[in-house]
Kinemage of the C-alpha trace (Angstrom):
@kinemage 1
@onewidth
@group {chain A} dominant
@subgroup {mainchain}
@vectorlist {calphas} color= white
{ca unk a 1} P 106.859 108.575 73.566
{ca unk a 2} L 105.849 111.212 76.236
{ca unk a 3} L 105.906 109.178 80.052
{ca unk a 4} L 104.938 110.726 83.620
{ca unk a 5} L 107.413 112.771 85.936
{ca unk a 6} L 109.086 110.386 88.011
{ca unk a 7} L 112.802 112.099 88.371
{ca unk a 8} L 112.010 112.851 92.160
{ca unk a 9} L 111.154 109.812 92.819
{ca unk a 10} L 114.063 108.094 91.193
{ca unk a 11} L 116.562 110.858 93.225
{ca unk a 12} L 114.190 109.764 96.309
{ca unk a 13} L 114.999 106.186 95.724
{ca unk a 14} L 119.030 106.739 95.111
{ca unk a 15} L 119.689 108.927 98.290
{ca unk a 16} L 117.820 106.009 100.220
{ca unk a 17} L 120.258 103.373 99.081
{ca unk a 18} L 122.771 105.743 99.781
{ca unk a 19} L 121.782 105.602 102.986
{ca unk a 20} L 121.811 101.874 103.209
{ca unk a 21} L 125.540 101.875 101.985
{ca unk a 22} L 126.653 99.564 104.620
{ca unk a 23} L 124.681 96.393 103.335
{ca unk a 24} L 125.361 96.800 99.780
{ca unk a 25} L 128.468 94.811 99.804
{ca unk a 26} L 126.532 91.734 101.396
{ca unk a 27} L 124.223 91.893 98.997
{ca unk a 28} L 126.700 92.194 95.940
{ca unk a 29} L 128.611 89.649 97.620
{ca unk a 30} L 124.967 87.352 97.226
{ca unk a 31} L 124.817 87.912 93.804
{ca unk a 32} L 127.904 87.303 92.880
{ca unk a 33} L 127.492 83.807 94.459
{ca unk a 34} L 124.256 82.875 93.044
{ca unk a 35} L 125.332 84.018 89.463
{ca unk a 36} L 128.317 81.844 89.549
{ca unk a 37} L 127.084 78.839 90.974
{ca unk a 38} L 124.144 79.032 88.290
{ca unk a 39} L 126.340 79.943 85.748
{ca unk a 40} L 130.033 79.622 85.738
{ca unk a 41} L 132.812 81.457 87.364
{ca unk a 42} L 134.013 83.394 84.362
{ca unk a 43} L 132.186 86.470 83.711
{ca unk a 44} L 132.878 86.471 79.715
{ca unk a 45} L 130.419 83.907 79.472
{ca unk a 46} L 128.153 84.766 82.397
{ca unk a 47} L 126.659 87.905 81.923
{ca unk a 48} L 124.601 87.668 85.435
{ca unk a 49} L 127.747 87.474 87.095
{ca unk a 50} L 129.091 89.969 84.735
{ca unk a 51} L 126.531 92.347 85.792
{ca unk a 52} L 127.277 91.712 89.414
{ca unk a 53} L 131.037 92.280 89.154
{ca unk a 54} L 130.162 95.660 87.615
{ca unk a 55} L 128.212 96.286 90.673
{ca unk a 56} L 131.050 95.332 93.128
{ca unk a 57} L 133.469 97.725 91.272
{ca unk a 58} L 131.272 100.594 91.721
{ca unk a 59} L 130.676 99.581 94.963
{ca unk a 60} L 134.615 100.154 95.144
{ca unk a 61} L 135.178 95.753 96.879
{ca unk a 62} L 138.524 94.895 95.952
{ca unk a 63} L 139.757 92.782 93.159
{ca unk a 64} L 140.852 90.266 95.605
{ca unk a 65} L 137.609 89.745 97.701
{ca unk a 66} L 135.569 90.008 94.071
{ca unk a 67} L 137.852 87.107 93.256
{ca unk a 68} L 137.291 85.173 96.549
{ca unk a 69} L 133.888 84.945 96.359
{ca unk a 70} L 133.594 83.595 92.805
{ca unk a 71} L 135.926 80.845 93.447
{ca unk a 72} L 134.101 80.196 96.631
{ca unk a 73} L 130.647 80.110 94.932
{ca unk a 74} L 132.022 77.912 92.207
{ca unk a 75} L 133.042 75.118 94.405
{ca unk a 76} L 136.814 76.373 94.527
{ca unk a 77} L 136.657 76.944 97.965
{ca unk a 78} L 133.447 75.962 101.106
{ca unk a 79} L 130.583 78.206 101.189
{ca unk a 80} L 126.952 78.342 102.451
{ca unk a 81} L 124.591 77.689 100.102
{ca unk a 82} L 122.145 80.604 98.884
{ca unk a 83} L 118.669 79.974 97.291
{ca unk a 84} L 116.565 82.581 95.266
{ca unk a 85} L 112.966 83.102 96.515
{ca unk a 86} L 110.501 85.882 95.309
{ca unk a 87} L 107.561 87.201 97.603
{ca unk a 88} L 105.038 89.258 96.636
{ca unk a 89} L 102.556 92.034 98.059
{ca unk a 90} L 100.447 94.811 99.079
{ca unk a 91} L 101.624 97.982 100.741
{ca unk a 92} L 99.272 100.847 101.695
{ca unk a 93} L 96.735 102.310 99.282
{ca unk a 94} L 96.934 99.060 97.530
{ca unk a 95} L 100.586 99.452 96.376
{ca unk a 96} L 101.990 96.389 94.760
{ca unk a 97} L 105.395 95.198 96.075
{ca unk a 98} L 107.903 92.470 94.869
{ca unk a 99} L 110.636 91.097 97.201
{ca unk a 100} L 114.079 89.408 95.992
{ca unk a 101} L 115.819 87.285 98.933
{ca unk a 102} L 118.692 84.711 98.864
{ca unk a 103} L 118.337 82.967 101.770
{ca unk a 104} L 120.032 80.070 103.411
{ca unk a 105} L 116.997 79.629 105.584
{ca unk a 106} L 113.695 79.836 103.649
{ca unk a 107} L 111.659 79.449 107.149
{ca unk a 108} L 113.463 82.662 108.405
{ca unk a 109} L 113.066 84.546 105.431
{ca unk a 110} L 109.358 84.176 104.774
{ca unk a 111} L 108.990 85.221 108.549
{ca unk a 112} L 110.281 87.747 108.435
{ca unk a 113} L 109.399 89.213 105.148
{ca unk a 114} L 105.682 88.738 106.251
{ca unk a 115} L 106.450 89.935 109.750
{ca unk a 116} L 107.302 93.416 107.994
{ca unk a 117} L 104.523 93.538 106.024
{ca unk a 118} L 101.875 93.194 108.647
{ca unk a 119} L 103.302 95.473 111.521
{ca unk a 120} L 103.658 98.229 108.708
{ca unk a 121} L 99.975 97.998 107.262
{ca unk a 122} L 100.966 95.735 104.062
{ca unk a 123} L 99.898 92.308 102.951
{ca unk a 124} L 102.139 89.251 101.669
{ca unk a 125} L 100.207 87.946 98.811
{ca unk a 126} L 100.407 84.757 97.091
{ca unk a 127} L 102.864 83.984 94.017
{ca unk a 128} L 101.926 85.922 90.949
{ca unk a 129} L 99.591 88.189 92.783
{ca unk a 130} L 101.295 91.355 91.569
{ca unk a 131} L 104.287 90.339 89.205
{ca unk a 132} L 101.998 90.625 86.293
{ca unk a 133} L 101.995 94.566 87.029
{ca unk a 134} L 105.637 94.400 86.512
{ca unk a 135} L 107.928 94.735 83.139
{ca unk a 136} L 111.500 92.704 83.647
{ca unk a 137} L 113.481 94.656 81.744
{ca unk a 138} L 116.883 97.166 81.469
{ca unk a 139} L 116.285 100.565 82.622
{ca unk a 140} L 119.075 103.191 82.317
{ca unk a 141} L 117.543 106.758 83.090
{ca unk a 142} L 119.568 110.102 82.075
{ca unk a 143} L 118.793 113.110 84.089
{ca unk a 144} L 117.094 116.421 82.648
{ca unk a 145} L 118.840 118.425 79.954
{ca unk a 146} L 120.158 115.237 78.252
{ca unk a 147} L 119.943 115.010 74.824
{ca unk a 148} L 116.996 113.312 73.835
{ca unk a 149} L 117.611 112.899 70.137
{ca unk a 150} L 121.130 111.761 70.991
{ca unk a 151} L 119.720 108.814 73.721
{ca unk a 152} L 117.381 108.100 71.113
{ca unk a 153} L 119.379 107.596 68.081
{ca unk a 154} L 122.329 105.679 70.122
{ca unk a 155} L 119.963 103.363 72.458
{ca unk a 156} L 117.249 102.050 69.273
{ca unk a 157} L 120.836 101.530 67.559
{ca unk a 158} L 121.861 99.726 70.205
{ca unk a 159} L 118.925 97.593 70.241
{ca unk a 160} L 117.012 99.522 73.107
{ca unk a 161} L 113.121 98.438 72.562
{ca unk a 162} L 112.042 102.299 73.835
{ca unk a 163} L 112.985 105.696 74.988
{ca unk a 164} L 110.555 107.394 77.128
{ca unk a 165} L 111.170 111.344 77.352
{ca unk a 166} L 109.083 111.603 81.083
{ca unk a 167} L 107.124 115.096 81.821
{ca unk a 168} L 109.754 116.624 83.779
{ca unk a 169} L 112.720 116.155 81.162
{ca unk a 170} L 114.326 113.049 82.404
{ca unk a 171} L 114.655 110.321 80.008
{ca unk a 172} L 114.429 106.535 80.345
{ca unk a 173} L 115.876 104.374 78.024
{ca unk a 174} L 114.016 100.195 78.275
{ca unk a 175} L 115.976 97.400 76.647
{ca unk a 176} L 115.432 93.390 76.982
{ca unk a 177} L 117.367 91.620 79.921
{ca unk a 178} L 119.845 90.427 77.249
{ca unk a 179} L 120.234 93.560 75.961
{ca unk a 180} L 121.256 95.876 78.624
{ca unk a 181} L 125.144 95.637 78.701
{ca unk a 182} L 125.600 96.489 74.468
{ca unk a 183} L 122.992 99.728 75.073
{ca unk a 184} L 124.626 100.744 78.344
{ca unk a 185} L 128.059 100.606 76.730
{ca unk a 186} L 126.904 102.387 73.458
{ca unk a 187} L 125.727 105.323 75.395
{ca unk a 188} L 128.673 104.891 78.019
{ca unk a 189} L 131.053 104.762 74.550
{ca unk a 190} L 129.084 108.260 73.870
{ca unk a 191} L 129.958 110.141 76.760
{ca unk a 192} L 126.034 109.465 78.135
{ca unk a 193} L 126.254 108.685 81.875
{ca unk a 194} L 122.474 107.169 83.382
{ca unk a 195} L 121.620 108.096 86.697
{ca unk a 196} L 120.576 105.013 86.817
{ca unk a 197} L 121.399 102.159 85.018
{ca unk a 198} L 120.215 98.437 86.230
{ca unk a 199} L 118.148 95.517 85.253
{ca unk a 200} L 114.571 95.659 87.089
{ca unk a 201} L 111.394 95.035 87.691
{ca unk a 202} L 109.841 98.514 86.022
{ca unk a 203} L 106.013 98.798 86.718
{ca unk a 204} L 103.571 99.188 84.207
{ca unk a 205} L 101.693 101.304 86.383
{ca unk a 206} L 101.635 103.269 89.568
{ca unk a 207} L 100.087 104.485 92.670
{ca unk a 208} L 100.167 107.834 93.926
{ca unk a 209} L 100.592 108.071 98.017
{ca unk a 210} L 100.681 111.957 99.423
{ca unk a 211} L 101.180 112.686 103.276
{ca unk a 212} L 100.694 110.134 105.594
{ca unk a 213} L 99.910 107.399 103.639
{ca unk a 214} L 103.370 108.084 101.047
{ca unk a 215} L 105.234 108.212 105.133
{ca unk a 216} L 103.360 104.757 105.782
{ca unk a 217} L 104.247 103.344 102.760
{ca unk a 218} L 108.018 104.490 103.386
{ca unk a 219} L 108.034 102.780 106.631
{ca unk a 220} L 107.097 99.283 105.234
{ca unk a 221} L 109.816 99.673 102.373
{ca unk a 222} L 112.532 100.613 104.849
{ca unk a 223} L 111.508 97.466 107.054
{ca unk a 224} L 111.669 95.464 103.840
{ca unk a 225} L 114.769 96.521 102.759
{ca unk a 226} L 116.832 96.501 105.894
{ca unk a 227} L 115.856 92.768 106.059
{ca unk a 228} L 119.302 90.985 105.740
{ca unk a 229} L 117.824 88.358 103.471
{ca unk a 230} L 116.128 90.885 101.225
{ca unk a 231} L 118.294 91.362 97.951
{ca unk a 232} L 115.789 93.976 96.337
{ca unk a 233} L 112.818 95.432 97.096
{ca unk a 234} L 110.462 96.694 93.623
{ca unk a 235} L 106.929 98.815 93.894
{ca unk a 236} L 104.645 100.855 92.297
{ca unk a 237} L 104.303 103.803 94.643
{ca unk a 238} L 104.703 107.078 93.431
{ca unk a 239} L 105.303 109.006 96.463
{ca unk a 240} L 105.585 112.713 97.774
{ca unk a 241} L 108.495 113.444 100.048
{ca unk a 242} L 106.055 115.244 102.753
């Protein structure tokens, strides 16, 4: 099915986490502990923690420290305590935003989450007001020139639910939570490499924000994100890079 040009955004979006390269070992490091005090220390039966590992490796941590804090979150060694909390909200033009913390201070976080939202023009809204205009699902997106048919036939193999061929040529492959590792490695197996290749929160729908207001609503998403509690920050702002 045909889907709207988003491949600048998505570039947008990777070269600022690129930027942000610095925290993305604390926050690995938050996941890994949640997933394996939720569920197990052995990621062949975990596949959170799985997924988590796989983002430590290609976050180049060592074996050793990967290790470490596994055994710590499992009650092998003394650890503080995370907790998962979810706040959601309202950025400029309307803008829906989602916000993953793990906290160890839930009186902090909230602060501060809502402290960023107000000096940069958003709103903190109340549970559920905006989750509904999100999909949780796999995403893995291959940049233009990929093979379409060959995505296609490998990823609805795989058990993909749907490839989306977006106006500008990039493609984006959407699979169930469960699903995401056995399409990844199919495609991986086939010599296709995504751009990117995670499990989200994809929006149905999306804003467009030009000029000032797609600056604005940069602004508040930086703040967000360079919060240390803040594990992930979702939206649906489509935004120009004026």
């Amino acid at each position: 099915m045909a889907g709207h040009s988003k491949w600048a955004n998505i570039q947008h979006r990777k070269s600022r986490q690129d930027e942000k390269r610095g925290k993305i070992w604390t926050r690995i490091i938050r996941e890994i502990a949640v997933a394996a005090r939720s569920g197990g220390g052995d990621p062949a039966s975990n596949p959170r923690l799985r997924l988590a590992v796989d983002k430590a490796k290609a976050a180049n941590m060592p074996a050793d420290r990967i290790k470490y804090n596994i055994d710590k979150a499992s009650g092998a060694l003394e650890g503080v305590q995370y907790e998962e909390i979810r706040y959601e909200g309202y950025g400029i033009g309307g803008a829906a935003i989602i916000v993953d913390c793990m906290t160890d201070n839930r009186v902090r976080t909230v602060a501060e989450v809502r402290h960023a939202f107000s000096k940069h023009g958003g709103n903190l809204g109340t549970d559920g007001s905006v989750a509904f205009q999100f999909q949780h699902c796999g995403q893995l997106v291959f940049a233009p020139g990929t093979s379409e048919d060959k995505v296609m036939e490998l990823a609805l193999e795989a058990g993909a639910d749907d490839v989306i061929a977006d106006d500008d040529g990039a493609i984006e492959v959407l699979t169930a939570p469960g699903d995401f590792e056995p399409v990844r490695d199919a495609l991986q197996g086939a010599g296709l490499q995504a751009e990117i290749a995670e499990v989200t929160m994809r929006p149905g729908n999306t804003v467009a924000l030009t000029g000032e207001d797609a600056a604005r609503m940069q602004k508040l998403l930086d703040a967000l994100e360079d919060l240390d509690d803040v594990q992930a920050v979702y939206h649906n702002a489509e935004m120009d890079e004026a």
